[in-house]
N, C-alpha and C positions, 0 to 999 in steps of 0.2 A: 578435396571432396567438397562438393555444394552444402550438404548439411552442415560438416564441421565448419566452413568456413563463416556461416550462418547460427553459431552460438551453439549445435547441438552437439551433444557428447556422442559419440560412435561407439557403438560393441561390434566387431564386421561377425557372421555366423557366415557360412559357405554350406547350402544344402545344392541338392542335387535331386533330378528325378522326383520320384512321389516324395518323396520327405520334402522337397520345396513345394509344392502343387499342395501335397495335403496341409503346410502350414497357410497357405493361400483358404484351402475351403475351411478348415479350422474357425481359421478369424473372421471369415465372413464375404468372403470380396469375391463378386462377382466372374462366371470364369469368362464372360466376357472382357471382364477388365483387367485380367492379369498381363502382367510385364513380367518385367527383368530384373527386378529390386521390390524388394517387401523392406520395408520398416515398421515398426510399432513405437508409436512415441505417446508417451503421456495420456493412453488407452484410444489412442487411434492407429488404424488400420493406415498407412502411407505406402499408394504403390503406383511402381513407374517413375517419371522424373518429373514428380512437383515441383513446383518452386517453393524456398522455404518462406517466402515471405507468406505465403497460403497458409502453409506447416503452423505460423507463428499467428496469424488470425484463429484459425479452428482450435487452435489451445487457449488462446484467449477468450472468443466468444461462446467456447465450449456446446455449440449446436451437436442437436440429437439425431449422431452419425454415425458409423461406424468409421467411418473415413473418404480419403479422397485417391482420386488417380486418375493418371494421364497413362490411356492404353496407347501401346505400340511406342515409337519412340520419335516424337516427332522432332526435326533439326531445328534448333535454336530454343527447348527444353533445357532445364542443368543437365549439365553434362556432354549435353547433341548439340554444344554450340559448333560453328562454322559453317560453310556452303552462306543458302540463302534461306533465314528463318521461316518456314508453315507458321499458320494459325494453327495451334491447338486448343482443346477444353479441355478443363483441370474439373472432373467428375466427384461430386459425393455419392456414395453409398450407405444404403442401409440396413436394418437386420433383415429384412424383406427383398434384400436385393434391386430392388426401387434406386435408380439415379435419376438426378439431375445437374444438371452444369452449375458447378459452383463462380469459376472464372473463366474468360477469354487472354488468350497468350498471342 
């Protein structure tokens, strides 16, 4: 897995249905930007397939976020490598629901 392989400790949870959707509006994330993976690490909101090198900036430079995410699942993301990689943006979020593009992939 991208995270573990990238220094983070894993707990895996398996929700389903509203109990996954409602830990999504819970923590604050946008329901446009939900995915397929929800993490919470070190009081951020991580969803869809960041890269953890992101992961490990916004824990460091600790900006006033709720978090970050790449909606839908673009190919050549951790995890959607192979075929031929998409540009994607790696989005923050806020408690106001307000993004912007944190990085380009």
């Amino acid at each position: 897995m991208h995270l573990e392989k990238n220094g983070f400790k894993v707990e895996k949870k398996v929700l389903f249905g509203n109990a996954f959707t409602d830990l999504k509006r819970q923590r604050g994330v946008p329901q446009q930007l939900f995915a397929c993976h929800t993490a919470l690490i070190d009081g951020y909101v991580i969803e869809g397939h960041v890269p953890a090198d992101l992961i490990h900036k916004v824990i460091k430079d600790r900006p006033p976020i709720v978090g970050l995410a790449v909606p839908g699942m673009p190919v050549g993301s951790p995890g959607m490598e192979g075929g031929k990689p998409e540009p994607y943006s790696v989005l923050t979020f806020d408690k106001n629901g307000k993004t912007a593009v944190y990085a380009k992939r």
